[in-house]
N, C-alpha and C positions, 0 to 999 in steps of 0.2 A: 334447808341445804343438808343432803346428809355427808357422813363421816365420808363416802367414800368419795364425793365430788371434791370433798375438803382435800383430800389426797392427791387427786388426778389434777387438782390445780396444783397443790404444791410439786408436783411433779413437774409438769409444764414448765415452774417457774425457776425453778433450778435446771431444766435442758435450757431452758434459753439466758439462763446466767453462767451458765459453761460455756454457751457457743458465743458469748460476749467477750469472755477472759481469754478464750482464742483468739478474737478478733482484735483484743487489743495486744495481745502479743504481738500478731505481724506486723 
């Protein structure tokens, strides 16, 4: 796996844990 896959999941994974902490706001 290189460095940059390592990134584009950690990216991934914090958009979809922002768009979780909006959903638990409403």
């Amino acid at each position: 796996e290189s460095s940059f896959q390592k990134r584009m999941k950690k990216k991934e994974k914090e958009k979809k844990e922002k768009k979780g902490k909006k959903k638990e706001r409403k």
